[in-house]
KETI-356460 format. One record per atom (N, C-alpha, C): atom name; x, y, z; residue in one letter. Coordinates in nm, 4 decimals, padded with zeros to 6 digits, always signed. Layout:
<nodes>
NODE atome       xx       yy       zz residu
NODE    CA        X        Y        Z      A
...
</nodes>
This chain:
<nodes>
NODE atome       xx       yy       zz residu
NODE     N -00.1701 -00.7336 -02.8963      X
NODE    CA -00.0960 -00.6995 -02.7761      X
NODE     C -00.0024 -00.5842 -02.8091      X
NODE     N +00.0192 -00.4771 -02.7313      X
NODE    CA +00.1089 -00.3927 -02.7297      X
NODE     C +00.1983 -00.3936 -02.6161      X
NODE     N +00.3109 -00.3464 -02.6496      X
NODE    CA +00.4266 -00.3388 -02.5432      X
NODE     C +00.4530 -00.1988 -02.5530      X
NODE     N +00.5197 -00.1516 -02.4272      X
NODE    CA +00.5913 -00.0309 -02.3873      X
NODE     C +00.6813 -00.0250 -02.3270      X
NODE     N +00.7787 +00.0477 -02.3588      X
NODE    CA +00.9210 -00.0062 -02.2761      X
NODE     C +01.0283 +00.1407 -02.2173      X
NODE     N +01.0076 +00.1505 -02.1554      X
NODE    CA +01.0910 +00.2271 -02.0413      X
NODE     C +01.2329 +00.2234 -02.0294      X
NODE     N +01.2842 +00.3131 -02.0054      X
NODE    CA +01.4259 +00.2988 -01.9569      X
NODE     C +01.4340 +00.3209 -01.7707      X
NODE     N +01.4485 +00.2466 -01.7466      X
NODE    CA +01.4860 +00.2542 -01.5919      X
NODE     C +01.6363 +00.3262 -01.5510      X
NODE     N +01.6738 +00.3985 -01.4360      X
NODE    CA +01.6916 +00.4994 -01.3503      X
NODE     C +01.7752 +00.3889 -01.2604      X
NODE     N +01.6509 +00.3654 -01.1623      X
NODE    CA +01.7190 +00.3055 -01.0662      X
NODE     C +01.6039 +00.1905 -00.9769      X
NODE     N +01.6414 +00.0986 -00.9599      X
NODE    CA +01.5787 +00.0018 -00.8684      X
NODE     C +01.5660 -00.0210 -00.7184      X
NODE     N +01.4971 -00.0427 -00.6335      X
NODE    CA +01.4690 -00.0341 -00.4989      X
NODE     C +01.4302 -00.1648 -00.4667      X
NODE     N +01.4768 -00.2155 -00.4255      X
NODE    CA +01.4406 -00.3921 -00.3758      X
NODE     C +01.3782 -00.4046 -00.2627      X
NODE     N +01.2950 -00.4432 -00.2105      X
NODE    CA +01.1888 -00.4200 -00.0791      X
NODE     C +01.1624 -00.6114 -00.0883      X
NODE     N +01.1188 -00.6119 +00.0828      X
NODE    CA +01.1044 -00.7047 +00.1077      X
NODE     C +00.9092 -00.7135 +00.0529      X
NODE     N +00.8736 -00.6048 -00.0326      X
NODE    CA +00.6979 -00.5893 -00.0545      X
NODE     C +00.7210 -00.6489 -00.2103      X
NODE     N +00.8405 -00.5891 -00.2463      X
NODE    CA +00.8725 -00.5945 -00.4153      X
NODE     C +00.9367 -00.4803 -00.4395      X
NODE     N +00.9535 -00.3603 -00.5956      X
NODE    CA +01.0467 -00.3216 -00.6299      X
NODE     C +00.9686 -00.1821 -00.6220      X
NODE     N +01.0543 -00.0853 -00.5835      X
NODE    CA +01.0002 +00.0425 -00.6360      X
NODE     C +01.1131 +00.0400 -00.7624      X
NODE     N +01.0594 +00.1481 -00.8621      X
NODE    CA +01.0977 +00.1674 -00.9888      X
NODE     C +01.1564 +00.3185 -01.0270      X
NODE     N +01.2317 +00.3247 -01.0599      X
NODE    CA +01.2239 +00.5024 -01.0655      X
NODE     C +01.2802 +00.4931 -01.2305      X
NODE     N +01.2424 +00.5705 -01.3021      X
NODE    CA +01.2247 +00.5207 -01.4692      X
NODE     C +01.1826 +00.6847 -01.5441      X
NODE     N +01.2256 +00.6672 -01.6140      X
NODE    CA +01.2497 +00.7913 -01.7540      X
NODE     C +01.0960 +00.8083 -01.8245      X
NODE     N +01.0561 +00.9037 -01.7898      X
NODE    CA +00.9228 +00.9417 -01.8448      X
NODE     C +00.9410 +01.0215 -01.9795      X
NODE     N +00.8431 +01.0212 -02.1234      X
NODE    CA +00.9100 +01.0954 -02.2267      X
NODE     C +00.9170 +01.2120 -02.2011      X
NODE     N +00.8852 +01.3215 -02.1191      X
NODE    CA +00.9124 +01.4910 -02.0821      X
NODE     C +01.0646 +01.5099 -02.0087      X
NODE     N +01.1011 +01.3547 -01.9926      X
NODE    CA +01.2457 +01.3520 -01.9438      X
NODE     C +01.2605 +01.3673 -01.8135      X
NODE     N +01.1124 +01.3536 -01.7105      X
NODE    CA +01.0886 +01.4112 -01.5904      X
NODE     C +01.1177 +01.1979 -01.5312      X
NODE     N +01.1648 +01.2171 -01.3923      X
NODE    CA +01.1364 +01.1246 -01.3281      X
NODE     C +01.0521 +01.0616 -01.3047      X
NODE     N +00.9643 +00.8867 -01.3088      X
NODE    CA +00.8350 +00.8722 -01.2687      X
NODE     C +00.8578 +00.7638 -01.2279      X
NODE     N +00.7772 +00.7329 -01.1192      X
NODE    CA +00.7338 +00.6397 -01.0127      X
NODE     C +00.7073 +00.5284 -01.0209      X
NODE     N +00.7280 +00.3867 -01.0119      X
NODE    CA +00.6123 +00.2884 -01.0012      X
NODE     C +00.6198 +00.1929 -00.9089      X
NODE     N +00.5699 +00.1204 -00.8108      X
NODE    CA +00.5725 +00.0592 -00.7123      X
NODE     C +00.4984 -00.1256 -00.7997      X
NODE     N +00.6058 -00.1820 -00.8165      X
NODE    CA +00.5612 -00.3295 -00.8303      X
NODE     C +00.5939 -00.4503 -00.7310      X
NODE     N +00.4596 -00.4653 -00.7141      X
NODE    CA +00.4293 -00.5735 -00.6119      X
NODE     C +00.5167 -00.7248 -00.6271      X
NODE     N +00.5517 -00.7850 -00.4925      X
NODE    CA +00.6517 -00.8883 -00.4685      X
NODE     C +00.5726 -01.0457 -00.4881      X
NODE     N +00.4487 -01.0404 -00.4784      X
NODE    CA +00.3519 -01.1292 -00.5392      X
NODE     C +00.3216 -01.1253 -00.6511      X
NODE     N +00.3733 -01.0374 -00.7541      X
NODE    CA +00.3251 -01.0151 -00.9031      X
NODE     C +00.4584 -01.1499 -00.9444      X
NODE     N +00.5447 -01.1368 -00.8786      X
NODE    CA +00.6502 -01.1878 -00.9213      X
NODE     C +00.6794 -01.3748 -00.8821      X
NODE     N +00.5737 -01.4273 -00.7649      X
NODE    CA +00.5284 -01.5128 -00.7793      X
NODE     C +00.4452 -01.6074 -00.8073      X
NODE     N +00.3120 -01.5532 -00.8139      X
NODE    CA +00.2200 -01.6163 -00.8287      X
NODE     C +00.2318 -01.6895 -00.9253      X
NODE     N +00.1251 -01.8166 -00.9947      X
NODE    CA +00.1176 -01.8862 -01.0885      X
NODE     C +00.1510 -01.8348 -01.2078      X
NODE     N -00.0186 -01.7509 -01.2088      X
NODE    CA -00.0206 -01.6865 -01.3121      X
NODE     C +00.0248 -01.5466 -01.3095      X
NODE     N +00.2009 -01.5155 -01.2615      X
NODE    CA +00.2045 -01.4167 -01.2277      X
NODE     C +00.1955 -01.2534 -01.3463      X
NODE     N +00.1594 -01.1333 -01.2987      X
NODE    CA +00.1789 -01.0284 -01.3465      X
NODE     C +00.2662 -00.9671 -01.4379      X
NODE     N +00.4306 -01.0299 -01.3769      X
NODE    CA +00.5624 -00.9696 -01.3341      X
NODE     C +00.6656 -01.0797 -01.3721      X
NODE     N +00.7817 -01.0508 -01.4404      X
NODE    CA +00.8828 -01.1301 -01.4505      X
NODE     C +01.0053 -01.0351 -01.4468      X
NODE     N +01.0931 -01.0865 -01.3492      X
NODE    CA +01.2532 -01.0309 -01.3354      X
NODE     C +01.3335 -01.0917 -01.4333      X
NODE     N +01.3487 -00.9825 -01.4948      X
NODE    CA +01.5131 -01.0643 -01.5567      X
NODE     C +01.6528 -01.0242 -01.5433      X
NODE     N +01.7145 -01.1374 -01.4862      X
NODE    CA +01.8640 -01.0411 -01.4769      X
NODE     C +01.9633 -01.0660 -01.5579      X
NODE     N +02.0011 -00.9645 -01.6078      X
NODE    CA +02.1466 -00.9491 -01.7437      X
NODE     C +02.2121 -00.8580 -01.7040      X
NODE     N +02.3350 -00.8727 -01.7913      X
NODE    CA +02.4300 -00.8065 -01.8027      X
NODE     C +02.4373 -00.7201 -01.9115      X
NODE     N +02.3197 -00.7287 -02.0199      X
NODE    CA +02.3360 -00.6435 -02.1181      X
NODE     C +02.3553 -00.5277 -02.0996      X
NODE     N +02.4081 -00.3963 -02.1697      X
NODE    CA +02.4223 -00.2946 -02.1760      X
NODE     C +02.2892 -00.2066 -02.1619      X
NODE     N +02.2026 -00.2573 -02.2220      X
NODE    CA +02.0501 -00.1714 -02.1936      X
NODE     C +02.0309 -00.1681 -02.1048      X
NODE     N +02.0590 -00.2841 -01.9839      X
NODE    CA +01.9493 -00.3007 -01.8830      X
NODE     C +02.0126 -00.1725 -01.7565      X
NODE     N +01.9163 -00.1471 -01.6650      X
NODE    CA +01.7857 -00.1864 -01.6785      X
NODE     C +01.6425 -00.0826 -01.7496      X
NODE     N +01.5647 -00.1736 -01.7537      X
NODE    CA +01.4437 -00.1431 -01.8497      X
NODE     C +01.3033 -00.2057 -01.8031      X
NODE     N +01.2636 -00.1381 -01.8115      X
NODE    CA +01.0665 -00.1881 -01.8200      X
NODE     C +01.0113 -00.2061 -01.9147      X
NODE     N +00.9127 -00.3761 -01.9448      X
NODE    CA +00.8372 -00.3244 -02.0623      X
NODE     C +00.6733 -00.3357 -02.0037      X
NODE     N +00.6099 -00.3072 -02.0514      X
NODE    CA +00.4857 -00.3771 -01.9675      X
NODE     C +00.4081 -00.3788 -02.1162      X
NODE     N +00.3331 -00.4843 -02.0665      X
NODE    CA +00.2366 -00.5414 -02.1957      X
NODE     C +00.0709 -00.5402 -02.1641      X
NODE     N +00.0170 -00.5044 -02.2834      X
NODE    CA -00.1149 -00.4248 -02.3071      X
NODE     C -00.2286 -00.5048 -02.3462      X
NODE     N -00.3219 -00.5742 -02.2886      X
NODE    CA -00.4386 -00.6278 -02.4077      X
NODE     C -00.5403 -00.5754 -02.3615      X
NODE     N -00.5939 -00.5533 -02.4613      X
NODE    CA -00.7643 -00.4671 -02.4766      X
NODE     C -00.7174 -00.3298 -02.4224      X
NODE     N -00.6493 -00.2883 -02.3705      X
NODE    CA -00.6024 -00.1361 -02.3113      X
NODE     C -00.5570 -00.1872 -02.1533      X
NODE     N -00.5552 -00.3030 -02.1327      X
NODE    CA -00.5379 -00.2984 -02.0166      X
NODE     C -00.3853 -00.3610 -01.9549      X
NODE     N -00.3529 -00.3337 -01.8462      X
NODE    CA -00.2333 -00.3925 -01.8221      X
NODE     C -00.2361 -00.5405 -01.8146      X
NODE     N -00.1373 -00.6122 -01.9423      X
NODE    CA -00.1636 -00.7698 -01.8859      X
NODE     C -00.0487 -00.8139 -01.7946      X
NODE     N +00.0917 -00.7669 -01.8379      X
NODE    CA +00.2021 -00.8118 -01.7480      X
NODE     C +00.3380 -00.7445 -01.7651      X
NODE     N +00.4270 -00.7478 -01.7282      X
NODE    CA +00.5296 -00.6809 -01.7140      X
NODE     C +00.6674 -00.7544 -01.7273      X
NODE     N +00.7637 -00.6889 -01.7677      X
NODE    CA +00.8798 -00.7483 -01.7611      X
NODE     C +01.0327 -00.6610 -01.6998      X
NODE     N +01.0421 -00.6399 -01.6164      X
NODE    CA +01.1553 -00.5875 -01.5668      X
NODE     C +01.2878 -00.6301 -01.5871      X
NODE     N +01.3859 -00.5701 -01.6487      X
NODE    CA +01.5151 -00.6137 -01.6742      X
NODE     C +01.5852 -00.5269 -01.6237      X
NODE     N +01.6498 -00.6263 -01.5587      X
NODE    CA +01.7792 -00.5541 -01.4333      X
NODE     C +01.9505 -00.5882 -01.4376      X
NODE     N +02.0436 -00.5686 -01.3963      X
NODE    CA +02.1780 -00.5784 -01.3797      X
NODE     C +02.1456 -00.6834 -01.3205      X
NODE     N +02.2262 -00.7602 -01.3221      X
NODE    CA +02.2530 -00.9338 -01.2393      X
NODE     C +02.3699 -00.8434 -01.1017      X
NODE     N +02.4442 -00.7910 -01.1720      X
NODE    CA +02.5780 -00.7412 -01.0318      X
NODE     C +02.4391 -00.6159 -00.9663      X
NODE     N +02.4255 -00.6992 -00.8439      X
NODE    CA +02.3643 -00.5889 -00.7044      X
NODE     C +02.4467 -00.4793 -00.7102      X
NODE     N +02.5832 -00.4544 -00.7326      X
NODE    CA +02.6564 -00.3296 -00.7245      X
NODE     C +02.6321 -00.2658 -00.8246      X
NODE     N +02.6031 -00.2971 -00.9418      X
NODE    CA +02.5127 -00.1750 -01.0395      X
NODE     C +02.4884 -00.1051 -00.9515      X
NODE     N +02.4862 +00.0496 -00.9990      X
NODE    CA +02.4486 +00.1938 -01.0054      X
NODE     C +02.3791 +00.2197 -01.0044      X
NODE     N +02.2663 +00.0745 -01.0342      X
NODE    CA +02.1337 +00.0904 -01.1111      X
NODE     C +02.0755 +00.0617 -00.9847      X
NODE     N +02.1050 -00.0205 -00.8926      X
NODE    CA +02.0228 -00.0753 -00.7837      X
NODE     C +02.0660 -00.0012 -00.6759      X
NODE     N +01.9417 +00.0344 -00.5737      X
NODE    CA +01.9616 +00.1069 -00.4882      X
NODE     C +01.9180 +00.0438 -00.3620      X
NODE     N +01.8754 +00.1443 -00.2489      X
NODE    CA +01.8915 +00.0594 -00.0879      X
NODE     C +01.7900 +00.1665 -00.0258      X
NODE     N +01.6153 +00.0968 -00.0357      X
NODE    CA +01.5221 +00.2349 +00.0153      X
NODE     C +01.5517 +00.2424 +00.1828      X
NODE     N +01.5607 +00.3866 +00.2154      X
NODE    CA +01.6012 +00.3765 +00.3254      X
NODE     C +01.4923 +00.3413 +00.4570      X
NODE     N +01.5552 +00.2279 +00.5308      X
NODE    CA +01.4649 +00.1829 +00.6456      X
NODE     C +01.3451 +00.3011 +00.7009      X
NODE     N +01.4012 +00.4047 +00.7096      X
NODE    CA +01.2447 +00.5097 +00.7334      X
NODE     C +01.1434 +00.4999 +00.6637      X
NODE     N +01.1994 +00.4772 +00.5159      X
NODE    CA +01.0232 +00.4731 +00.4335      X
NODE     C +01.0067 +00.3835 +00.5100      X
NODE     N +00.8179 +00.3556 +00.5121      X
NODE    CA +00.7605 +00.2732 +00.5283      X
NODE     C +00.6988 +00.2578 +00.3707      X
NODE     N +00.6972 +00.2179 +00.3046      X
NODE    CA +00.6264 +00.1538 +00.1305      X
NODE     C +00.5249 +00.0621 +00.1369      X
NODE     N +00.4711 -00.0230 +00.2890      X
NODE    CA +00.4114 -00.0739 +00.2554      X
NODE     C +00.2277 -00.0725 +00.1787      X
NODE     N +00.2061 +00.0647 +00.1794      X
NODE    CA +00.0770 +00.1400 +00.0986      X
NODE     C +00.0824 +00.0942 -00.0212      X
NODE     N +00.1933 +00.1490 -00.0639      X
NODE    CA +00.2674 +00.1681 -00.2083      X
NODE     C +00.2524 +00.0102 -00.2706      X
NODE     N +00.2861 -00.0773 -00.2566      X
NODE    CA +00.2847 -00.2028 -00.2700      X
NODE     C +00.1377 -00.2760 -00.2658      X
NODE     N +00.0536 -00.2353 -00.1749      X
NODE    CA -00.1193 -00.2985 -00.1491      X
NODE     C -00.1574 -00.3179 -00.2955      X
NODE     N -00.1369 -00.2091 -00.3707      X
NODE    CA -00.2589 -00.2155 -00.4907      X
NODE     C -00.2556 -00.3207 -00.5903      X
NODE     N -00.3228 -00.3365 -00.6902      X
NODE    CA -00.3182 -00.4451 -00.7585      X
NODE     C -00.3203 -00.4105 -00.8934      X
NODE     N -00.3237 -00.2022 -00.8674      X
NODE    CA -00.3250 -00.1626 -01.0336      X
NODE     C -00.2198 -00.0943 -01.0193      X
NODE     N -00.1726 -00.0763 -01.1512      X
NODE    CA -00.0409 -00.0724 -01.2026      X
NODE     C -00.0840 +00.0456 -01.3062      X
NODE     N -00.0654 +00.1753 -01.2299      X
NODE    CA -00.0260 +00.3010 -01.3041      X
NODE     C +00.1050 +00.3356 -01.3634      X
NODE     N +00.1179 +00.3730 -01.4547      X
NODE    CA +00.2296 +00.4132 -01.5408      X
NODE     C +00.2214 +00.5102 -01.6172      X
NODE     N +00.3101 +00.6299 -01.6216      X
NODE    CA +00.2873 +00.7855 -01.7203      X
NODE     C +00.4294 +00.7562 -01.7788      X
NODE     N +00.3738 +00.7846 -01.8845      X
NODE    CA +00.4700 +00.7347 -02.0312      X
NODE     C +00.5507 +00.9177 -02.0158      X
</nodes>
């Protein structure tokens, strides 16, 4: 198994699940839209964690055979973090959210 781990930007809380906005290594901004069912299901995808540590927040997502097996998002517990944001009612995201694959540019 391999892991990869991200530094996260800023968080978007949606009633679909989270958009992600996260530190790519060229230092450029990058995207990721994770689904609000990854985060329940059984055998889910996706796990939230909320701390107070100083790192957070962060992405790791985990790798078997090359493929995405699951993810771990670590976030601020205080909603008033800097870190968490408020997508504005005009987006519509719900596209963004449909898929079931999970692109990520390192």
């Amino acid at each position: 198994m391999l892991a990869m781990t991200v530094q996260v930007q800023r968080v978007y809380p949606h009633r679909l699940g989270y958009k992600v906005i996260y530190s790519r290594s060229d230092l450029y901004p990058g995207v990721v839209h994770i689904p609000g069912r990854w985060f329940t299901e059984a055998a889910g995808k996706a796990e939230i964690i909320y701390t107070s540590h100083p790192s957070a927040p962060y992405l790791t997502v985990f790798y078997r055979n090359g493929e995405v097996s699951h993810l771990r998002l670590f976030v601020h517990s205080n909603r008033a973090h800097r870190t968490w944001g408020a997508l504005p009612s005009s987006q519509d995201p719900r596209e963004a959210f449909e898929s079931d694959e999970f692109r990520i540019v390192y």
